[in-house]
C-alpha positions as CSV (number, residue, x, y, z in Angstrom):
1,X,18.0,-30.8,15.7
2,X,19.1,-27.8,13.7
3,X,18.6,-24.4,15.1
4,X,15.5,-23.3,12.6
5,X,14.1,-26.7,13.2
6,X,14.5,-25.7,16.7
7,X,13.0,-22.4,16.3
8,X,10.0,-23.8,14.4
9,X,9.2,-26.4,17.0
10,X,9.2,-23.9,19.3
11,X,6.6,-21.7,17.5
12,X,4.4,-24.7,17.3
13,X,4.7,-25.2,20.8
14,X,4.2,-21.9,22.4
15,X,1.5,-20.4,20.0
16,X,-2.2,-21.5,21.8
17,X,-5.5,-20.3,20.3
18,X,-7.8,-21.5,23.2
19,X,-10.0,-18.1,23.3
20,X,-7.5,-16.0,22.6
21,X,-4.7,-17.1,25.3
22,X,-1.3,-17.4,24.5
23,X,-0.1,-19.7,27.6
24,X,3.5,-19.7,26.9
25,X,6.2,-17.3,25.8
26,X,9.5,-17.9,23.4
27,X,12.0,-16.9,20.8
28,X,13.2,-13.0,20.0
29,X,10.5,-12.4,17.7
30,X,6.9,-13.3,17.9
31,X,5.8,-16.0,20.5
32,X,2.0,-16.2,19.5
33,X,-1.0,-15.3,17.7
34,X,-5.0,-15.4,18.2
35,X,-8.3,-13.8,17.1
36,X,-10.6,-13.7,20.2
37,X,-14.2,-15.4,19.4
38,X,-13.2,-18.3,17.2
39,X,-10.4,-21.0,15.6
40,X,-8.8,-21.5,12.6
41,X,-10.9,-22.8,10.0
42,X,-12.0,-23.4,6.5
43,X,-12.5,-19.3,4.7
44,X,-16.3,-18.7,3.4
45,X,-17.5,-16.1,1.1
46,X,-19.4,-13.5,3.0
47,X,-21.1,-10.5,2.5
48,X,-18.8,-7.2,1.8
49,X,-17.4,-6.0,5.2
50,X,-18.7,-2.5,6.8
51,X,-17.0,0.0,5.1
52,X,-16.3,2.2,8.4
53,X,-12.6,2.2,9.4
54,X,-11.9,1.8,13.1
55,X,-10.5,4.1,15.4
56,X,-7.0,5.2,15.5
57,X,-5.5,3.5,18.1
58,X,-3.4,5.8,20.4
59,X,0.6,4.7,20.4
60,X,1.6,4.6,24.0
61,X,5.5,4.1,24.4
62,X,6.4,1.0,25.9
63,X,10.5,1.3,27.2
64,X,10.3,-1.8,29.9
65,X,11.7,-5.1,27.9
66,X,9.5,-7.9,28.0
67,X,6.4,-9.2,26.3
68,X,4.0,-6.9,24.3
69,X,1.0,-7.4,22.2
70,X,0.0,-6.0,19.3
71,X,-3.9,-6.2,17.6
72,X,-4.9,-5.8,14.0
73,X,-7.6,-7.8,11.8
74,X,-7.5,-11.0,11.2
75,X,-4.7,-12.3,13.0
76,X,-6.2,-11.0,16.0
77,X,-3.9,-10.4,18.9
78,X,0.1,-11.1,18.6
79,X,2.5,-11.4,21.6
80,X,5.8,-11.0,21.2
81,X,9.0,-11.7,23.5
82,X,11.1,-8.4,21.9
83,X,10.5,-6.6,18.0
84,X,11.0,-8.8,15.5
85,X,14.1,-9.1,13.5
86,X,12.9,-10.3,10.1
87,X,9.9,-9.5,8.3
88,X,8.3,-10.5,5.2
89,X,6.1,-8.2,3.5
90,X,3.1,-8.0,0.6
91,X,4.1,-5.0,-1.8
92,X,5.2,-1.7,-1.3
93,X,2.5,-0.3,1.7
94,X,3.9,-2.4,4.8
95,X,7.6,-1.7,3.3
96,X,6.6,2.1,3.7
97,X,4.9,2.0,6.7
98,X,8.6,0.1,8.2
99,X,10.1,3.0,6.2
100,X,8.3,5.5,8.7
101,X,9.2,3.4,11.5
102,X,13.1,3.2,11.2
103,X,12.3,-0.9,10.3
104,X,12.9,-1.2,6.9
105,X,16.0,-2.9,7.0
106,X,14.0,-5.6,8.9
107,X,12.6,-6.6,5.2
108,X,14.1,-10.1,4.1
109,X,11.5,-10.6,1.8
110,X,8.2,-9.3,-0.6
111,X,5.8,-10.7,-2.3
112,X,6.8,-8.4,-5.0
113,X,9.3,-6.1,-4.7
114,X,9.4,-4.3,-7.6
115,X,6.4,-2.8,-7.0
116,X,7.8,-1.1,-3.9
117,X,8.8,2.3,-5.7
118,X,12.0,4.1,-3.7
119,X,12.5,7.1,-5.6
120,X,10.6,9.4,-3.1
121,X,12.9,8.2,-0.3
122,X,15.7,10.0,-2.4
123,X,14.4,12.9,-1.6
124,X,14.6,13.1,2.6
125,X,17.8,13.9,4.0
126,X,19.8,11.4,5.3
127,X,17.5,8.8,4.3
128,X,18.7,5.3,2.6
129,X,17.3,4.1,0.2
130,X,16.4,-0.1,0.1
131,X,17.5,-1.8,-3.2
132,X,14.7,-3.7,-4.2
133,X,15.9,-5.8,-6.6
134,X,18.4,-7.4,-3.5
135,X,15.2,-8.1,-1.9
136,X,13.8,-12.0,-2.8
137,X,10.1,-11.7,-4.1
138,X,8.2,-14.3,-2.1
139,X,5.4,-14.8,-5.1
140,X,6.2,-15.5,-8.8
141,X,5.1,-13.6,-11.5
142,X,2.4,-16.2,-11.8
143,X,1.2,-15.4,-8.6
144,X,2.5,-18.3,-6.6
145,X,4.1,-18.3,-3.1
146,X,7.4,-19.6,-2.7
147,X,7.2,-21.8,0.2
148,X,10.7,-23.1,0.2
149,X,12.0,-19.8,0.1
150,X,9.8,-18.7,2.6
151,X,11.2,-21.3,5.1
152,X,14.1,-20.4,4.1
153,X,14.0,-17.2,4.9
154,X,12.6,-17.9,8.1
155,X,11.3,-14.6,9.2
156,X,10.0,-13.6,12.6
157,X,7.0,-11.8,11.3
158,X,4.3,-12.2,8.0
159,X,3.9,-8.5,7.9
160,X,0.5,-9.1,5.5
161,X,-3.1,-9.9,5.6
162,X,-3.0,-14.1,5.8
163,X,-6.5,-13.9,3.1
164,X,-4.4,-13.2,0.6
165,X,-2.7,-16.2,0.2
166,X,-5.8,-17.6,0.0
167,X,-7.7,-14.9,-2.2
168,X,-4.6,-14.1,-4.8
169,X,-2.3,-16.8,-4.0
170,X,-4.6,-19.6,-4.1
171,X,-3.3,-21.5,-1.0
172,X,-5.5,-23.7,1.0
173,X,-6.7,-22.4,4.3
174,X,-5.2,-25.6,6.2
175,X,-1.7,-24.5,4.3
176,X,-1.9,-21.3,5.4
177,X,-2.7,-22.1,8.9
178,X,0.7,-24.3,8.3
179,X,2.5,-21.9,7.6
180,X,1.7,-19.8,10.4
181,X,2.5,-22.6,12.9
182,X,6.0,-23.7,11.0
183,X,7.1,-20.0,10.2
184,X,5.9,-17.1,11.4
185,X,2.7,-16.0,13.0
186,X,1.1,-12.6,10.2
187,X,0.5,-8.8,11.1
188,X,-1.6,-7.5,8.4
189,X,-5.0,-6.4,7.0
190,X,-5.7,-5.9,3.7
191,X,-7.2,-2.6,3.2
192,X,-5.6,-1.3,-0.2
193,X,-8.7,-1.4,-2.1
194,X,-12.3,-2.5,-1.1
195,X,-12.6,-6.1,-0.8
196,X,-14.4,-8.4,-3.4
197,X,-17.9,-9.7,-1.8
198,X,-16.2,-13.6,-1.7
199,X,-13.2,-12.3,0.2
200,X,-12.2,-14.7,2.6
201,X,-11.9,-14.3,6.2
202,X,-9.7,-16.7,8.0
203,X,-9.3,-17.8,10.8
204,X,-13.0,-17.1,12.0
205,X,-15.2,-16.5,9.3
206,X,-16.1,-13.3,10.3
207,X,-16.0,-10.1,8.3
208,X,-13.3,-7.4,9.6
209,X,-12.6,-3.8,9.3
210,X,-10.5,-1.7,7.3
211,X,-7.8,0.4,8.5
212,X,-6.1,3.9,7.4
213,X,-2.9,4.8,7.1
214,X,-2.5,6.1,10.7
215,X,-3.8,2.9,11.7
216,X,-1.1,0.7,10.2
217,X,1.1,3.2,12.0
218,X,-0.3,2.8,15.4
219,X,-0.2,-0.7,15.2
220,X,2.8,-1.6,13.6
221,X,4.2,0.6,15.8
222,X,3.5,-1.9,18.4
223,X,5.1,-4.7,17.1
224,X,8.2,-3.0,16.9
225,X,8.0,-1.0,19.7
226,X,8.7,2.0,18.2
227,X,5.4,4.0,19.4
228,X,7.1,7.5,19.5
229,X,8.0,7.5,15.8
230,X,4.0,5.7,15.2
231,X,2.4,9.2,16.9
232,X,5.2,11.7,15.4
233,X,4.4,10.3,12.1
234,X,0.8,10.1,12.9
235,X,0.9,13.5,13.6
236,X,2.8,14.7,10.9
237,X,0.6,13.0,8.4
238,X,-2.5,13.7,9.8
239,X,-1.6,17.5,10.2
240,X,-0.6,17.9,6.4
241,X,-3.4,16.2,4.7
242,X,-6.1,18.0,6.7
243,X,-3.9,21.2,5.7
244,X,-4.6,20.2,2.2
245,X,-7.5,18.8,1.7
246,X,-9.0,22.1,2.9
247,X,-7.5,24.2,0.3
248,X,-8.9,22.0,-2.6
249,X,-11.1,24.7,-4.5
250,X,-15.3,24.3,-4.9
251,X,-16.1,21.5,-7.3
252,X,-17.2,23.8,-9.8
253,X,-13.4,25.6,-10.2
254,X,-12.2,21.7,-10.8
255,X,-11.1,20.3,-13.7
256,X,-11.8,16.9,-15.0
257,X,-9.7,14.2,-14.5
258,X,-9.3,11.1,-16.6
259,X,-7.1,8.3,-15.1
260,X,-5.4,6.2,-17.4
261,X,-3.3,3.4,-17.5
262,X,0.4,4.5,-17.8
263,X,1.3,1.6,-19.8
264,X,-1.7,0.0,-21.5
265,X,-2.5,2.3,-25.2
266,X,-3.8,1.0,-29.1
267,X,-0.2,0.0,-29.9
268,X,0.9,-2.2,-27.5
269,X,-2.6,-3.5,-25.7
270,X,-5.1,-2.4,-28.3
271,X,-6.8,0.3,-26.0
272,X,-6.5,2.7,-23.1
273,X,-7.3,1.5,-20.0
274,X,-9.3,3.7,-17.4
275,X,-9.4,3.3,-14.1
276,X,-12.0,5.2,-11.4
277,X,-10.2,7.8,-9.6
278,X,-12.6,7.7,-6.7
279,X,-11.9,4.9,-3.9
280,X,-14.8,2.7,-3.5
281,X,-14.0,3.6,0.5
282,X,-12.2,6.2,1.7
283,X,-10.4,4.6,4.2
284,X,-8.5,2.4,1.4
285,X,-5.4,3.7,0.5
286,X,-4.7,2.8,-2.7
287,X,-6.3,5.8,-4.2
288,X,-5.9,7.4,-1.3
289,X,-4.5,11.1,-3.1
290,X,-7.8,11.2,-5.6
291,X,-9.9,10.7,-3.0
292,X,-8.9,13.3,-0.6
293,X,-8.3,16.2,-3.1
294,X,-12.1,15.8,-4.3
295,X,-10.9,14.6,-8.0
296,X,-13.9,15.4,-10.6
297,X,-14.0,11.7,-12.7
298,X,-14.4,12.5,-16.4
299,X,-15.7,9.1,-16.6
300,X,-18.3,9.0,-14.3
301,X,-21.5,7.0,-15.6
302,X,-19.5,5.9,-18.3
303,X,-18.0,2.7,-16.5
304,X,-19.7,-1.0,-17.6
305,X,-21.1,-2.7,-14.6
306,X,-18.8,-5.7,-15.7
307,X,-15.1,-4.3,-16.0
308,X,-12.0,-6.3,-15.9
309,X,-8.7,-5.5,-14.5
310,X,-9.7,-2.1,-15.8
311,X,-12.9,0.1,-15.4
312,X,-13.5,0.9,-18.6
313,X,-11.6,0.5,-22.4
314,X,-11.3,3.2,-24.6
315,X,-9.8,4.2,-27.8
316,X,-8.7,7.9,-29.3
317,X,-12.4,8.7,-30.5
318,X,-13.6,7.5,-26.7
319,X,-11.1,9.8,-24.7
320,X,-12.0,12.5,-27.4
321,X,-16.3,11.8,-26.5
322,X,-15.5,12.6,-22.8
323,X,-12.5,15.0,-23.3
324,X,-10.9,15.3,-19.8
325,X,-9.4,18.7,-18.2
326,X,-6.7,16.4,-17.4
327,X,-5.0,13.1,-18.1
328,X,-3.3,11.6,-15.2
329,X,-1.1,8.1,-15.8
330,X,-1.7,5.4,-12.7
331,X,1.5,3.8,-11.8
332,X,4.0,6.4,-14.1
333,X,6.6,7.1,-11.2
334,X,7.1,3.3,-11.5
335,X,8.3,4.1,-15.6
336,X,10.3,7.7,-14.3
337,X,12.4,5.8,-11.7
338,X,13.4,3.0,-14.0
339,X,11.7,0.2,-11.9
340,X,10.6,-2.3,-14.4
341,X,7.3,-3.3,-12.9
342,X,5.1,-4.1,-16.0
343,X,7.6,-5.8,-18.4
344,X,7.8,-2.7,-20.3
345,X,9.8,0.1,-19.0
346,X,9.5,2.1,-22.8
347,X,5.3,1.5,-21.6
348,X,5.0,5.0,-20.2
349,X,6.8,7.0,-22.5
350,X,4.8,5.6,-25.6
351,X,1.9,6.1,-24.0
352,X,2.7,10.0,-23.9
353,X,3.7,9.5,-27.4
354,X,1.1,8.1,-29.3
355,X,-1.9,10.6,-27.5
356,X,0.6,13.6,-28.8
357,X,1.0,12.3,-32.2
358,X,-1.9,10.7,-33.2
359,X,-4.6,12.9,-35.2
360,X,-7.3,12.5,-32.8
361,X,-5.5,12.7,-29.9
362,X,-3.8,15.7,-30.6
363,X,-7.1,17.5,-30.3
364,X,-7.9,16.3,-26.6
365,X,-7.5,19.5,-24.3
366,X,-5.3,17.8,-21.6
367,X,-3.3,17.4,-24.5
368,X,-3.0,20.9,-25.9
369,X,-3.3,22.4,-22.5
370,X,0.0,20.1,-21.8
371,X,-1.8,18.4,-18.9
372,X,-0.3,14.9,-19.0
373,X,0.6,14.4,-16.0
374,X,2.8,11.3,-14.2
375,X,0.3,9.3,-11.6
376,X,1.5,7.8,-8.1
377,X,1.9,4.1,-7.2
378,X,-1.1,2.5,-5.1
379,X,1.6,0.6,-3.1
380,X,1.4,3.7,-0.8
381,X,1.9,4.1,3.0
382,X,2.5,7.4,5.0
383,X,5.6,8.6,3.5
384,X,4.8,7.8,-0.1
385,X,1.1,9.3,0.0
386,X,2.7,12.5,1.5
387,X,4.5,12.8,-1.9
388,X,1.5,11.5,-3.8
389,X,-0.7,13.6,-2.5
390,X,1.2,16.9,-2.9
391,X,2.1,15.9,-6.6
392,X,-1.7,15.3,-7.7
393,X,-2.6,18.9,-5.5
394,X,-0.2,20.9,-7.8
395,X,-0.8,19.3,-10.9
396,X,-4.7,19.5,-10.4
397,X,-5.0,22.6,-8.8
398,X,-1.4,24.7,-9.6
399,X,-3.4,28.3,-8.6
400,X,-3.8,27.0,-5.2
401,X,-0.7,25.0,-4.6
402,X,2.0,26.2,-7.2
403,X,3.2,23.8,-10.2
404,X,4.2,20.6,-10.5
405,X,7.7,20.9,-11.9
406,X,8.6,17.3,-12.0
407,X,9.6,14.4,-9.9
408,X,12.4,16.2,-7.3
409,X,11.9,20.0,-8.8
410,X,9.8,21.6,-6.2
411,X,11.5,24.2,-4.7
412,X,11.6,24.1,-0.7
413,X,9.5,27.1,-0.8
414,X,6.9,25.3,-2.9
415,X,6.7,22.2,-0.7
416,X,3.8,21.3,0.9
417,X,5.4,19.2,3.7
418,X,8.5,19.6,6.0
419,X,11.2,16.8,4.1
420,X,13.5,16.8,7.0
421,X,10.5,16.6,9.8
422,X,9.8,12.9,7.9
423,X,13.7,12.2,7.5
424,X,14.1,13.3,11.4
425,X,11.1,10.6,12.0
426,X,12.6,8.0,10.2
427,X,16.3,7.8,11.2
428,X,14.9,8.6,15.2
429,X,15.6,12.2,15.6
430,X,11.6,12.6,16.8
């Protein structure tokens, strides 16, 4: 018997769901994996989970070697014999919350990769920088999961909610139940946006919470026993966003924000596609920055009940009818650091073009008040939404926070966070 095939066996062994006891311990990564109160089992629709997030949980440091546990919804509660060594990831949010904790080089594999944007890392001191594209994407472009590839890459951790597989992916619950017993037990929770009412829950059936981003810290910080960078980031994070969130001027000083698709416009798709600036929860972070800095939607009232991969289509004489303070472009630092994402890098920049030269769109105000501004990546963790969320303030609200200048120009003594207090955090200085 080879060595994986050893390995595997030995996952299949040790990991024991009887009420929640794991009754044997193994391997260097994970040695098991249970959610008190029920077994594996076929997923059900149910009714959309409580929107309250849970608590923050508070990252104790854990020096003596041995076996820990980690806890996050679904999977329930993980043991592990040390940190694992390998981890496969969703998108870009787990790969930034690993950035946070000094464990990105753990990543052997995404789901997709590409949509992991890097170009904010740049920008810390000291700080490396992960080449995605050396990174093997676990699911096609068709949406499909690789299983060969993923026992081949044999990871010690599913660093992902197991529901999507079934939810996106399309996997049976009984194949995903294989795979955690021949690979690799998962870590994750899906909490990007708010879940559709038929989400699945495996293994139990039973609806689950949503986490924020200090959360994900806490927790993650577990699993790889790195608590002291969890609570320094935690802290950092935490501290900065309340910081400036309370400086966001009274609604009626704000201007009104239309959020557009940065590469979807009447030459290449036919329309503009808008998007609601507002998370349906807070707690989600994919939206995280329009959220917390109170954006005003232009839109608002104007979205069909029945919207597609966008909220609402619109042409030149639409976006003219509503005639937003502001145009911001969902996704654009994707198109400015040259990652590829959406088969179109050119998408962006034409995009800008055709609202500044077309007749009608030449007369929108964001236009002529040159308020076109680049919008973040909803593949965001810690690190990433510090960045977002300081690019959005000074474009929305420059009075208060100074100019946005660009991706990289803001001066030191315009920055809203301490750059080398995250780089410190990241390579362990804490």
């Amino acid at each position: 018997m080879s060595r994986d095939q050893q390995k595997r066996s030995t996952r299949r062994e040790c990991v024991k769901y009887g009420g929640g006891l794991v009754t044997s311990l193994a391997l260097a990564g994970c040695i098991g994996g249970s959610r008190s109160g029920g077994a594996p089992g076929e997923a059900s629709p149910t009714p959309t989970p409580s929107p309250t997030a849970t608590e923050t949980p508070e990252p104790t440091q854990t020096d003596t070697p041995g076996p820990h546990s980690a806890t996050i919804e679904p999977a329930g509660e993980v043991t592990f014999e040390e940190p694992p060594e390998t981890v496969v990831c969703g998108w870009g949010f787990v790969g930034d919350v690993l950035m946070a904790l000094g464990r990105a080089d753990s990543i052997v594999g995404m789901a997709r990769p590409g949509f992991w944007y890097q170009g904010f890392y740049d920008l810390l001191p000291g700080v490396s920088m992960r080449k995605t594209g050396e990174i093997p994407a676990t699911v096609s472009k068709s949406y499909t999961v690789e299983e060969e590839l993923l026992y081949e890459l044999d990871p010690d951790l599913l660093a992902t909610d197991p529901n999507r597989f079934i939810a996106w992916y399309r996997l049976e619950p009984a194949t995903v139940e294989r795979i955690r017993e021949d690979i690799a037990p998962f870590f994750g929770n899906e909490s990007r946006s708010k879940r559709s009412p038929g989400w699945p829950n495996w293994p139990d059936g039973e609806p689950y919470s949503y986490y924020g981003i200090p959360e994900f810290l806490a927790r993650y910080g577990r699993v790889f026993r790195e608590e002291a960078r969890a609570e320094a980031m935690i802290d950092l994070y935490e501290t900065t966003i309340e910081d400036i969130t309370s400086r966001v001027p009274a609604k009626s000083e704000r201007p009104t924000v239309g959020l557009l698709s940065a590469f979807t416009n009447p030459e290449n798709r036919g329309f503009f596609g808008v998007n609601k600036p507002i998370p349906a929860l807070d707690v989600t972070h994919e939206l995280r920055q329009y959220g917390a800095l109170g954006v005003v939607d232009a839109f608002e009232g104007h979205y069909p009940d029945d919207s597609g991969h966008y909220d609402l289509k619109t042409d030149f004489e639409g976006l003219l009818d509503i005639d937003p303070d502001v145009l911001v472009f969902s996704e654009a630092v994707n198109a400015l650091g040259g990652q590829n994402v959406y088969g179109n890098a050119d998408a962006y920049q034409q995009t800008l073009d055709v609202l500044q030269t077309d007749e009608v769109g030449k007369r929108l105000t964001a236009v002529q008040n040159d308020r076109l501004y680049p919008g973040g990546t909803g593949s965001q963790g810690p690190i990433i939404n510090l960045f977002q969320t300081e690019m959005l303030a000074k474009q929305l609200y420059p009075d208060e926070f100074g100019p946005w200048r660009g991706l990289g120009e803001t001066p030191e003594s315009e920055q809203l966070f301490d750059r080398q207090r995250v780089a410190d955090i990241v390579t362990g200085d804490i």
